[in-house]
C-alpha positions as a Markdown table, in Angstrom:
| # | Residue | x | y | z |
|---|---|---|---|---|
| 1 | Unk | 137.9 | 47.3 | 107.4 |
| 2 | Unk | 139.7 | 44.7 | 104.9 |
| 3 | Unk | 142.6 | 43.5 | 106.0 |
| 4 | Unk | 145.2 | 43.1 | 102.7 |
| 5 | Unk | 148.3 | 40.2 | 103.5 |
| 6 | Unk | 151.4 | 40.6 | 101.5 |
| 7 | Unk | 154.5 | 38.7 | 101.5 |
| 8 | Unk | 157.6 | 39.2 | 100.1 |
| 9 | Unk | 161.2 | 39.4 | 100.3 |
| 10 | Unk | 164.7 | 41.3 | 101.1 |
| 11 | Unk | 166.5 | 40.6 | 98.4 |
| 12 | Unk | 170.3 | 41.1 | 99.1 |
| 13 | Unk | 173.7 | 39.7 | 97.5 |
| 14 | Unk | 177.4 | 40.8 | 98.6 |
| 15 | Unk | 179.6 | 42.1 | 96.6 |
| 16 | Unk | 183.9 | 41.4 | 95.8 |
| 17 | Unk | 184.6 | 42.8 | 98.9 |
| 18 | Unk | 181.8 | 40.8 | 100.8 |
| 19 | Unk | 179.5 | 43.8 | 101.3 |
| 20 | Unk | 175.8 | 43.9 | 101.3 |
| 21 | Unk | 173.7 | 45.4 | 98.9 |
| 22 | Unk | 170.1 | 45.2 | 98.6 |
| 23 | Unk | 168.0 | 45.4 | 95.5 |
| 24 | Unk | 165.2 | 47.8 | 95.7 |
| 25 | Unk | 162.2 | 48.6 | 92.8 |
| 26 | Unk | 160.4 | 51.6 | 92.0 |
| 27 | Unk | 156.9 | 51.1 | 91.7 |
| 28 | Unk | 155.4 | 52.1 | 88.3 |
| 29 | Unk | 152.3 | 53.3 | 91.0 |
| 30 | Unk | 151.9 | 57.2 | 91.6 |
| 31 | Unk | 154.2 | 58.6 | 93.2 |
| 32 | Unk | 156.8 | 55.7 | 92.0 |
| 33 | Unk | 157.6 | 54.9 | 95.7 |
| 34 | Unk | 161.0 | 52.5 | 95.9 |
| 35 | Unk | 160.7 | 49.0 | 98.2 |
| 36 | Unk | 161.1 | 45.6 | 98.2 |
| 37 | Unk | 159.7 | 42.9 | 95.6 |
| 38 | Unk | 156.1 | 41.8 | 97.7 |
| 39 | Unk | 152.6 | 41.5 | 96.8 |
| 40 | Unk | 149.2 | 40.0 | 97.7 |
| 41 | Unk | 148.3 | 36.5 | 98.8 |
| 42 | Unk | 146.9 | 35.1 | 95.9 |
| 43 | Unk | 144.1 | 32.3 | 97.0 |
| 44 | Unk | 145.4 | 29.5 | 99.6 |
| 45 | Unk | 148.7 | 30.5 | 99.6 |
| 46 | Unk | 151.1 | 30.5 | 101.8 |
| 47 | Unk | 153.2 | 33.6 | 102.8 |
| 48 | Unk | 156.8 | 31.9 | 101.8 |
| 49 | Unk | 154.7 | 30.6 | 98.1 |
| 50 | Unk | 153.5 | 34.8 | 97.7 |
| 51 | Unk | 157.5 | 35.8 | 98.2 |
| 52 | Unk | 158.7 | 33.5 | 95.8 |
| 53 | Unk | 156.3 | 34.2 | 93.4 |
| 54 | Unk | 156.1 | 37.9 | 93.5 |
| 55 | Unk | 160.1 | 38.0 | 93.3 |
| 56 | Unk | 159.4 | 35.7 | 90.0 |
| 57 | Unk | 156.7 | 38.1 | 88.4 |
| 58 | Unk | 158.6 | 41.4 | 89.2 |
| 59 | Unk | 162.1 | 40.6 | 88.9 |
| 60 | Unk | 162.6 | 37.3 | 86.8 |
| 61 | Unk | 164.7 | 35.9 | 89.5 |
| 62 | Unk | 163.8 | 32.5 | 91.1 |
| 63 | Unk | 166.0 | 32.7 | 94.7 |
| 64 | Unk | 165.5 | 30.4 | 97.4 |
| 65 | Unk | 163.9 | 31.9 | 100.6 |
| 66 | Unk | 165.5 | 32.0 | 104.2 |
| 67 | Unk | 162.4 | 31.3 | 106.5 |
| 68 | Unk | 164.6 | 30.8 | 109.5 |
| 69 | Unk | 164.2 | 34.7 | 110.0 |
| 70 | Unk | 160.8 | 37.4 | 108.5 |
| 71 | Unk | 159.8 | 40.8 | 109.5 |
| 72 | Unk | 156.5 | 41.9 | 109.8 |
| 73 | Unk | 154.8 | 45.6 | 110.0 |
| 74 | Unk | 151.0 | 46.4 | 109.3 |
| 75 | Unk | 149.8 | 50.1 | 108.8 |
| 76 | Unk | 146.6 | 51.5 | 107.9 |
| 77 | Unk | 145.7 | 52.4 | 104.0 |
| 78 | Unk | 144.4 | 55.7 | 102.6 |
| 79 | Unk | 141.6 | 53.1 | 101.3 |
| 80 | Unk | 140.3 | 52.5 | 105.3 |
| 81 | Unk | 141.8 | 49.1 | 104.7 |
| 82 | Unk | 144.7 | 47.3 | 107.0 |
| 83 | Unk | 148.0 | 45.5 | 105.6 |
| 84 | Unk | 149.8 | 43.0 | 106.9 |
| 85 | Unk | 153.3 | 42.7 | 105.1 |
| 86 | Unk | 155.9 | 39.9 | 105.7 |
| 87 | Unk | 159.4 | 39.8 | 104.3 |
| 88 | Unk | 161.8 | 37.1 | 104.2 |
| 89 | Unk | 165.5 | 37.3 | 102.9 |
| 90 | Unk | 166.6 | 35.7 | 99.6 |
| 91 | Unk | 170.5 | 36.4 | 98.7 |
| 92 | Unk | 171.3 | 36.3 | 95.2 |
| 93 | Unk | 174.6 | 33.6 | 95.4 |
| 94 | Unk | 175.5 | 34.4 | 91.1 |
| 95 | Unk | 174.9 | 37.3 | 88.7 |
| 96 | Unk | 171.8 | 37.5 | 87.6 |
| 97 | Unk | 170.0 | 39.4 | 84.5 |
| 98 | Unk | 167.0 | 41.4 | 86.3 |
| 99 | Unk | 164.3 | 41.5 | 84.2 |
| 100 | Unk | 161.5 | 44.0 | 85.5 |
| 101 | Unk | 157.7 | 43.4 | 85.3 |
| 102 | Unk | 157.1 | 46.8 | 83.5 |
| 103 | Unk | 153.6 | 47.0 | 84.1 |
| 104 | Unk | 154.2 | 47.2 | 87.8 |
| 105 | Unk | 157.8 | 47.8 | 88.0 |
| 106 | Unk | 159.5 | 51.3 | 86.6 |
| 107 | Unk | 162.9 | 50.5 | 87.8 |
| 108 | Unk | 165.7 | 49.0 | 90.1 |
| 109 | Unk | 168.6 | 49.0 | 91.8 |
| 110 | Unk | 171.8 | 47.4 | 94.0 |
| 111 | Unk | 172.3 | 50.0 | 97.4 |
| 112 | Unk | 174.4 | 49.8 | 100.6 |
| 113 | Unk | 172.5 | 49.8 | 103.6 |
| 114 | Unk | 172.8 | 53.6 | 103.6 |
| 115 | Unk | 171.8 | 54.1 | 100.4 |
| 116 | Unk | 169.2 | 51.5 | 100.8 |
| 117 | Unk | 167.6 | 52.8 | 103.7 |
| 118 | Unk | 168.0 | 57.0 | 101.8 |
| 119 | Unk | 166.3 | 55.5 | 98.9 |
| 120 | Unk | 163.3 | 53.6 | 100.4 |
| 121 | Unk | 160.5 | 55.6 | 100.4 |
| 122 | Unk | 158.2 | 54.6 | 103.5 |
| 123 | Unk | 159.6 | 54.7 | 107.5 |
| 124 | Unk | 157.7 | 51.3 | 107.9 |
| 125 | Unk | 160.7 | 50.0 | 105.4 |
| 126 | Unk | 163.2 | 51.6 | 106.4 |
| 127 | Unk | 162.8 | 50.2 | 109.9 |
| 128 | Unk | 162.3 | 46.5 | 108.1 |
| 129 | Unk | 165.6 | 47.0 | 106.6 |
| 130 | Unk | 167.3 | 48.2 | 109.8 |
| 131 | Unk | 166.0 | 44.6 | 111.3 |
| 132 | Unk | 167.1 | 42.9 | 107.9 |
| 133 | Unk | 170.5 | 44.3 | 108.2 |
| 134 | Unk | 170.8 | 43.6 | 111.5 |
| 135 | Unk | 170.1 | 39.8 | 111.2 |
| 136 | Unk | 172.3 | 39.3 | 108.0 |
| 137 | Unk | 175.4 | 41.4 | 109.6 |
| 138 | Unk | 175.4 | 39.5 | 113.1 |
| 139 | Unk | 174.9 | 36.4 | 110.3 |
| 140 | Unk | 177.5 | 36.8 | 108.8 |
């Protein structure tokens, strides 16, 4: 079994009244399932260097990366191969144009926590959230 490392990142920003909102992507993948910008390891590097640039490549955005906190799931793929995914937090401090990598990304969007965690697609993110949420409300 091949084990497949991914990194990537919460990305989150508050809005006028200091609320959190998270952005989420739709994959352009069957079944268009909605998460979090991540993606392979590319070569030697480093988890924190895959976030950054996989936030880059899908949304445009170049955020700097809280590594004081991560969460980390792995689950089995329909392939027979095992993932390991990390996530960091990145807030967006200013208003940003997002500008999707269509070829992987079909669309995106700013959600609540509720809305968020309705909208994600997998249990294994939805519980990454839940941690995520956790940390930047006790943060806070």
């Amino acid at each position: 079994m091949a084990i497949e490392v991914t990194a990537g990142a919460v990305v989150y920003r508050r809005n006028d009244t200091g609320d959190i909102e998270y952005l989420l992507l739709q994959s352009q993948n069957k079944g268009h399932f909605w998460g979090f910008p991540k993606g392979h390891v590319e070569g030697s590097e480093t988890l924190l260097e895959t976030a950054q640039r996989e936030i880059k490549e899908e949304t445009q955005l170049v955020l700097p990366i809280d590594t004081s906190f991560h969460v980390y799931t792995e689950y089995d793929l329909p392939n027979g191969n095992r993932k390991q995914m990390t996530l960091y937090t990145a807030e967006l401090n200013q208003s940003e144009d997002i500008q999707l990598q269509v070829e992987e990304i079909k669309n995106c969007g700013w959600f609540t926590y509720a809305d968020a965690r309705e909208r994600l697609t997998y249990d294994n993110l939805k519980e990454l959230l839940d941690q995520v949420n956790t940390y930047l409300v006790n943060k806070a």
